[in-house]
C-alpha positions in Angstrom: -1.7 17.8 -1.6 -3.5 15.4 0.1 -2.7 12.5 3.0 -4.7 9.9 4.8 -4.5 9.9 8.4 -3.7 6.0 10.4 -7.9 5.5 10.5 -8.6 6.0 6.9 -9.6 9.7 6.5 -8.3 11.7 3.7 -7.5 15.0 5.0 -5.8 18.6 3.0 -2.1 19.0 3.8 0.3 16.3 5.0 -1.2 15.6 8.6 -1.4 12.2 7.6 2.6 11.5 7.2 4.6 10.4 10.0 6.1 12.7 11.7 9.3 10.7 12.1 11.3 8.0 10.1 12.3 5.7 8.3 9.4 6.0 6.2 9.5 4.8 1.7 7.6 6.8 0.5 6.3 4.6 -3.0 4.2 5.5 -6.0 4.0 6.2 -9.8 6.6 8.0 -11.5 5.0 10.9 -14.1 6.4 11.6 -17.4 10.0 12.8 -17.5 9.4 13.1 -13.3 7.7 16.2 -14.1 6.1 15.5 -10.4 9.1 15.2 -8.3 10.2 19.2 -7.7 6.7 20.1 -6.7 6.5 16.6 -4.2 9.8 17.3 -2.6 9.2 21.3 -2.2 6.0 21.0 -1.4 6.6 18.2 1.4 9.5 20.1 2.8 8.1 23.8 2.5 5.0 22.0 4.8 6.9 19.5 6.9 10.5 20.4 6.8 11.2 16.9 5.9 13.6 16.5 2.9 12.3 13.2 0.8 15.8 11.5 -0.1 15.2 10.2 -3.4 16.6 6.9 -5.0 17.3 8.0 -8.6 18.5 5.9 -11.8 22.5 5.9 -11.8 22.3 7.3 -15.1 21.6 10.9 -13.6 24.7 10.5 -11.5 27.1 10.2 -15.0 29.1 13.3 -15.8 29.3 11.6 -19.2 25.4 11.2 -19.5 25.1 14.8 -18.2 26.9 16.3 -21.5 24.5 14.2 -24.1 21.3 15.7 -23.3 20.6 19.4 -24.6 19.1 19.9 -21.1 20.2 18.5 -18.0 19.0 20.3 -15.1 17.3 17.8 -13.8 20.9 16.0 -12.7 21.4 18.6 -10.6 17.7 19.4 -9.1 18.4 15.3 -8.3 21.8 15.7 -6.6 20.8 19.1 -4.7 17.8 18.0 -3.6 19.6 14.8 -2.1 18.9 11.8 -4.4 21.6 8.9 -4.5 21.9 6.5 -7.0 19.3 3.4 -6.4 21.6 0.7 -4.6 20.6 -2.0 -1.7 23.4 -0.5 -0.1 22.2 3.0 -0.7 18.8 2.1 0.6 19.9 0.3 3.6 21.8 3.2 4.9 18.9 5.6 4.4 16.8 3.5 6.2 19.3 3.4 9.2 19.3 6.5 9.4 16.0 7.2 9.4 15.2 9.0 6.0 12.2 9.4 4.4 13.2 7.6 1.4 11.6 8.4 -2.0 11.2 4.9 -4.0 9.7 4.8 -7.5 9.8 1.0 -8.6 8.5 1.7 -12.2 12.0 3.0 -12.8 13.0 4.5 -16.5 10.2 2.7 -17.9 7.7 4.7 -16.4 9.1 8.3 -16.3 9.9 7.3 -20.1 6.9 6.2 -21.0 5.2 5.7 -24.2 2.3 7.1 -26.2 -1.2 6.2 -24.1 1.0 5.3 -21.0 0.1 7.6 -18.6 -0.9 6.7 -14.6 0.4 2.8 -16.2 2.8 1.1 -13.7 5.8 -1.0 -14.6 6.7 -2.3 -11.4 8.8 -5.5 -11.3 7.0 -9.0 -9.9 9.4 -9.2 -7.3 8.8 -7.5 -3.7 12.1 -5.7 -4.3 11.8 -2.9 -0.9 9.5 -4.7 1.8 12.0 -6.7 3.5 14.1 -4.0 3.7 11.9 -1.9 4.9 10.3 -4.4 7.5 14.1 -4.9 8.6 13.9 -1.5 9.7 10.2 -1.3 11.0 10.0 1.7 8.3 6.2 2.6 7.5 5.5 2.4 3.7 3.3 5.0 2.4 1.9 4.2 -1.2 1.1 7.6 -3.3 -0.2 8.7 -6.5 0.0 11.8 -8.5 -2.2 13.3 -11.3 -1.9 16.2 -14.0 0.6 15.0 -16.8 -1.8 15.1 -19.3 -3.3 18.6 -18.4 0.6 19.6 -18.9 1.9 17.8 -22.3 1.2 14.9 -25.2 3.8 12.6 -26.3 4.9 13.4 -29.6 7.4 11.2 -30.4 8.0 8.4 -27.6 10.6 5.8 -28.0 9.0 3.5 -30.9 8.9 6.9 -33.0 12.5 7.6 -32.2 13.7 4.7 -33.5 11.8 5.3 -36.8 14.4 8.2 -37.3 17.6 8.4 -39.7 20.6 7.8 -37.3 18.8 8.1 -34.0 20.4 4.8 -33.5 23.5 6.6 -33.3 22.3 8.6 -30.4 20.5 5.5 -28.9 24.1 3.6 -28.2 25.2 6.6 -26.8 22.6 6.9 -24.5 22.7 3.1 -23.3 25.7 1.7 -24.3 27.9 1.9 -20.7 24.1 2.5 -18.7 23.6 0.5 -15.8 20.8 -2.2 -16.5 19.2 -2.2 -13.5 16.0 -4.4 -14.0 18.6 -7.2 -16.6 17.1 -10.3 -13.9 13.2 -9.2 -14.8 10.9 -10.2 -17.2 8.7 -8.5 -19.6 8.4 -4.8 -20.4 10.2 -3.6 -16.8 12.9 -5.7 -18.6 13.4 -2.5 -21.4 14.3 0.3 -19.5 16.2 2.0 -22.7 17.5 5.9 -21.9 16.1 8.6 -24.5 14.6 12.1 -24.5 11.1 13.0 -25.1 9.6 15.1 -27.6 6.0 16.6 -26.6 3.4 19.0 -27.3 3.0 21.6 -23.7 -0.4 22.3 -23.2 -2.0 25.0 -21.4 -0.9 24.4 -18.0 -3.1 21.7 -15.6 -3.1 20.9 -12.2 -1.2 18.3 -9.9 -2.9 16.9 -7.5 -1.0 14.6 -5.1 -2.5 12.0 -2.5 -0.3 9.7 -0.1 -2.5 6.6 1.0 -2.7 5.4 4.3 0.5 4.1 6.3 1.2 0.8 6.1 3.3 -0.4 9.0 6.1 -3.1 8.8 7.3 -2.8 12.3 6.9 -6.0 14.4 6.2 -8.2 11.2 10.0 -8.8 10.5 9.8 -12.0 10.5 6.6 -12.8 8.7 8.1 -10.3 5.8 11.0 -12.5 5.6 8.8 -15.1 4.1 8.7 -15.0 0.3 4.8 -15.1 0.0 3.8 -12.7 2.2 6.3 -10.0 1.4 5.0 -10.7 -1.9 1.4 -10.0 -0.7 2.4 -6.7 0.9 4.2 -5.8 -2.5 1.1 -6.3 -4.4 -1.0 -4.0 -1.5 1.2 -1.5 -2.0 0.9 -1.4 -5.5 -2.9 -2.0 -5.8 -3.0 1.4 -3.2 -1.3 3.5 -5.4 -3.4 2.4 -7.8 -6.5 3.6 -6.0 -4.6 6.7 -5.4 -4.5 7.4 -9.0 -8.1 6.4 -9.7 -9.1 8.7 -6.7 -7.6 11.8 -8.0 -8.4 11.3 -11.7 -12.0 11.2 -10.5 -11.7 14.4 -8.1 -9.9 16.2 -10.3 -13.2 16.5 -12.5 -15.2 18.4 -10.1 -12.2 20.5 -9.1 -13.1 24.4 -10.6 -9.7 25.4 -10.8 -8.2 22.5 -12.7 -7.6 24.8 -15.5 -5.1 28.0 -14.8 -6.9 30.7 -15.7 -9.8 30.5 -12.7 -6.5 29.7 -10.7 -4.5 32.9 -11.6 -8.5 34.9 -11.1 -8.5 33.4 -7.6 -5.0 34.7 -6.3 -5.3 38.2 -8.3 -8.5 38.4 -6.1 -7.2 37.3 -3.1 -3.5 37.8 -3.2 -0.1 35.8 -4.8 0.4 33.6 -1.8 -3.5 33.2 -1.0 -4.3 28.2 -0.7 -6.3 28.0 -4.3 -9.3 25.6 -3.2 -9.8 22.8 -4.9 -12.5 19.6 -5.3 -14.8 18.7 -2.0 -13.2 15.6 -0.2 
């Protein structure tokens, strides 16, 4: 893990998060969130902060819960603190001062399809700056890298539908959903629930960088205005952006990107022994 400190420098280890809230933490969602127990362990095990995430109401549904052969992930979400993504939800996190976990690519991006991967679906609206401004919370933009050194999409949603009676299961799935992006346009619009059937590889690497803070405190009011919240919307999302880019770049001079010089490295020099990693 990686962080930027407040003049720019990217540094190892999470020096560069605040050390106090409310903080939204924003960036890209990996395939079937196969990022999030390694982000929130890792940035509580070094930090002691719990992230609180904002999850999709659909993994709060005890009904939802019973139509997937695997469902642990509903409750790694609910023990690890997640809530379902409301305003109202969001506003009281902030209050509070949480550090609050925000993925605005949503279903679409943990769902993904074939070729997708590090692609954000993010709505055109500005959807958490003014609420964040309204509390003075710091928005920290932050990428994440390694699905494809884990798995390939075998069969994404197009190819499900292609199946004999996976209709069936598709009105099951999305019938009584909540349809959270119905107001939005385009592909964020189609934000359909399904599984995912894919190939694991030899395991990868994540690498995980949070961009520099970007502070909303004392620009309340000029974040009120439609056209500049919208500008900060689009700085956000062009940073995490640049996050991705960075570490799909670093990750290629990195000599333990593969797991075999990892597990050589800690039988050397013990289980619990920082594996290095690329030159910053």
């Amino acid at each position: 893990m990686l962080s930027t400190l407040p003049d720019g420098k990217i540094v190892r280890g999470l020096a560069g998060l605040p050390e106090e809230g409310p903080v939204v933490l924003v960036g890209y969602h990996m395939l079937m969130a196969l990022e999030l127990v390694p982000l929130v362990a890792g940035v509580l095990s070094s930090t002691g902060i719990n992230l609180r995430g904002l999850g999709h109401p659909f993994l709060f549904n005890k009904y939802s819960e019973q139509l997937l052969p695997e469902s642990s992930l509903f409750d790694v979400c609910r023990i690890l603190g997640a809530v379902p993504v409301t305003t109202f939800n969001f506003y009281k996190l902030l209050s509070e001062k949480h550090f609050v976990l925000l993925y605005p690519g949503g279903a679409r991006e943990v769902l993904h399809r074939k070729g997708e991967e590090y692609k954000l679906f993010w709505p055109e609206q500005p959807e958490f700056v003014r609420m964040a401004s309204r509390f003075g919370a710091k928005i920290i933009p932050f990428g994440v890298v390694g699905e494809d050194d884990i798995c390939d999409v075998l069969l994404d949603y197009n190819d499900l539908l292609k199946l004999p009676f996976y209709d069936i299961m598709d009105k099951k799935l999305n019938k009584d959903s909540v349809k959270l992006r119905a107001d939005c346009t385009g592909e964020i619009q189609n934000q359909p629930i399904h599984p995912m059937v894919v190939l694991p590889k030899v395991p990868g690497r994540f690498y995980f960088i949070f961009g520099k803070p970007i502070e909303t405190r004392g620009r309340e009011m000029e974040l009120t205005e439609k056209e500049n919240a919208q500008h900060m919307y689009l700085h956000v999302k062009s940073e995490v952006e640049n996050c991705i880019k960075y570490l799909k770049e670093k990750r290629e001079e990195d000599p333990y990107r593969s797991i075999l010089p990892r597990l050589l490295y800690q039988a050397v020099h013990g289980h619990n022994a920082e594996i290095p990693t690329f030159e910053l």
